[in-house]
Structure formats: C-alpha cells, structure tokens
N, C-alpha and C positions, 0 to 999 in steps of 0.2 A: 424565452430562450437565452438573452443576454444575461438574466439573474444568474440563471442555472450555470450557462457558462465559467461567468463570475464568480460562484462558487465554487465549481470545480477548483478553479483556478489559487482561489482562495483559502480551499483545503489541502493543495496540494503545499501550496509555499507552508501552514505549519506544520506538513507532514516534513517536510525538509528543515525545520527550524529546530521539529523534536525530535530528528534523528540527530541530527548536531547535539542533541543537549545529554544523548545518551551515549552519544562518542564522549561526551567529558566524563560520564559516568565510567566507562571503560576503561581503567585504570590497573595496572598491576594490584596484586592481592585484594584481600580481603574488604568489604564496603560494612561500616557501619551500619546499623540498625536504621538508621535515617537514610542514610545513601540508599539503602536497597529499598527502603520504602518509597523514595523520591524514584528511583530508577522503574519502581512495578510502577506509580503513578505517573510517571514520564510514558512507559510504553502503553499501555491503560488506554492513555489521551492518543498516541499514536494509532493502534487497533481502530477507535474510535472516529478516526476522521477517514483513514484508510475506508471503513467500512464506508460512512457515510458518500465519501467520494464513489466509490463503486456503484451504490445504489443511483445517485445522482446519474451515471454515466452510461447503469443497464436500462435503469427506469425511464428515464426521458431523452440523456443526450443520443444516444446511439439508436431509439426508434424515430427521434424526429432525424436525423442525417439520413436514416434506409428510407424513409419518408421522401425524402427531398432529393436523391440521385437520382438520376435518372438510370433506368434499368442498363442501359448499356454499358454504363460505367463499373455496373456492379459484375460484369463478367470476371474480372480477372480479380476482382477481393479473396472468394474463396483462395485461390492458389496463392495469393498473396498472403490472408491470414496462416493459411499453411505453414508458410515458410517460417514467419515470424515465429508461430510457437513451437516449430523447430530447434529454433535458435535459442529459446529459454531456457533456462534452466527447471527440471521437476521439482516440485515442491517436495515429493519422498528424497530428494535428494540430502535435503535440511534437516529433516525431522528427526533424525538422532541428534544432532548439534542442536537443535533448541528443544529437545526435551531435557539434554544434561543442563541446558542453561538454567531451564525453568525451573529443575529440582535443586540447584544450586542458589538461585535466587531468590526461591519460595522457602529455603531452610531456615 
C-alpha cells in the first residue's frame, strides 16, 4: 500500500512539473515546428501519468480504503461525494476550447 501511495504521489508532483513546462510553452503567437512538437510531447507525457495515476487510485488505492472503513463511516461519503462533484466543473464544458487547441496545435 505504501509503494502505491508513493506513487500516486509521485505521479502527481510530475503532473504539476509538466504543466509548469507547458505554461512556458503558452506564449503569445505562433510556436515553431519544434515548440509545438515539444508542446504535443510535453502533454503526451502529461495524459500519460494523469492516466497512470487514475488507474493506480481506481484499481488498488480506493478499493483497499472501502476495504478498510468501517461501514459507519461510509454513511455520509455518498452525500458527501455528491456535493464534491457538484462543485466540479463538466468536462463538456472544455471540449470546444481543447478541440480548437488541438486543431491548432496538430496543424
């Protein structure tokens, strides 16, 4: 459980390292042939740990916690995740703004 932890944790600081690295990338006008290949390959590696960390967190970290509550506890999680993904933002909310990025980035 410590590994896995550890790893989350581990994926998470370079998901925060490669979003840093793509804020430099975000620059007024136009990016070079190399920039925008650095930039696909910057988020690429982001996608990439993003996902990893999810699996790590559906797959093991989140069934060993429901594992290990005790059932009483777990009464008020539902109302509580509730709220949380209340407060989110939807994902269709994005999806015109990163599809014009994409077609712009991919040109």
């Amino acid at each position: 459980m410590l590994f896995r932890s550890g790893e989350v944790a581990r994926l998470q600081e370079e998901a925060v390292e490669l979003i840093h690295c793509l804020v430099l990338f975000w620059e007024p006008g136009e990016l070079s042939d190399a920039e925008r290949a650095g930039f696909h390959a910057t988020a690429r590696a982001l996608q990439e740990r993003l996902g990893r960390m999810i699996s790590l967190e559906e797959g093991k970290l989140f069934p060993a916690c429901a594992a290990n509550v005790p059932p009483d506890d777990l009464l008020d999680w539902i109302e509580s995740f509730r709220r949380v993904e209340l407060e989110r933002s939807q994902g269709a909310r994005w999806a015109p703004d990163l599809a014009e990025l994409s077609t712009r980035w991919n040109a």
